[in-house]
Residue, then its C-alpha position, 0 to 999 in steps of 0.5 A: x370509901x376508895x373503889x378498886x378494880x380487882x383482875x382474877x382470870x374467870x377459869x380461876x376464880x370467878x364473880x359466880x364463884x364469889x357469889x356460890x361462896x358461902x355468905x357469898x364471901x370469899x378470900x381474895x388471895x394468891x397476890x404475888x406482884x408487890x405494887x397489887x400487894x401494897x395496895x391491898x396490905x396499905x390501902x384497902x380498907x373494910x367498906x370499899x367497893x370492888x369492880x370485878x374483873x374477868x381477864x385473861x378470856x375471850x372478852x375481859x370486862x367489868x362483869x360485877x361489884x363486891x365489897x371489901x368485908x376485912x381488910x388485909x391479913x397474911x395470906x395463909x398460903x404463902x405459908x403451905x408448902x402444898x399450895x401454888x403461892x407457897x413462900x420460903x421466905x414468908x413466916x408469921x412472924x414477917x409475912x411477905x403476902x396478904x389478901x382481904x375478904x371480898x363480899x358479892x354485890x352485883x353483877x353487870x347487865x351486860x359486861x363493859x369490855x375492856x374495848x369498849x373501856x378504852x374506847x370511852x373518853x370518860x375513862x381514858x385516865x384509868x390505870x386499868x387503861x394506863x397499867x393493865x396488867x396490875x391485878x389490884x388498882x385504885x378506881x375513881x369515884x367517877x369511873x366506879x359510877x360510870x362503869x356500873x351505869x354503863x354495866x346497868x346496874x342498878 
């Protein structure tokens, strides 16, 4: 099992919005950055856990967990001309985009702010830390723990 850190910004969509889905399931799409999509088209699998990540608001922070319930398919929006993640480029048949299906676990007792991440010793190796501004990055075992300790989860 591998651990991700997946950023959505929470006016988008947010960990209530994923838990107000159906089966509290939804579809984590509309990447668009080839280094978030390679991990997800490559790397994530059914099974791996998710902290959830609030950015771009008054306090970024972890604010929850999910699972992955399917691993990558192509994106259905890089096919729609209506939609915002509308791709010219993309067919069915050689599909540029993908997403995966995310299942609601928890969420925090409080939030881990991205300050207080930065600020912590434990966790000063984290790409979150190192390359911020990346949407989809692996997490360690460790830092998954830590980061639901420091959250209270159960």
């Amino acid at each position: 099992m591998n651990y991700w850190l997946f950023k959505s910004e929470p006016d988008e969509y947010s960990l209530d919005d994923l838990r107000s889905e159906p089966g509290h399931i939804g579809r984590w799409d509309g990447i668009r950055n080839y280094q978030a999509r390679n991990f997800l088209r490559d790397r994530v699998q059914q099974g791996d856990g998710v902290l959830f990540y609030h950015s771009a608001c008054k306090v970024p922070a972890v604010v929850g967990t999910a699972r992955v319930v399917r691993a990558a398919y192509p994106d259905p929006a890089q096919f729609d001309p209506e939609s915002k993640y509308f791709d010219p480029k993309a067919s069915p048949e050689n599909p540029r985009w993908f997403c995966v299906d995310i299942e609601w676990q928890s969420a925090f007792a409080r939030p881990v702010a991205l300050k207080e991440i930065k600020q912590n010793p434990a966790l000063e190796e984290m790409v979150l830390v190192k390359q911020g501004r990346l949407s989809i990055q692996p997490v360690t075992a460790d830092e998954w723990s830590l980061l639901r300790r420091l959250g209270g989860a159960s």
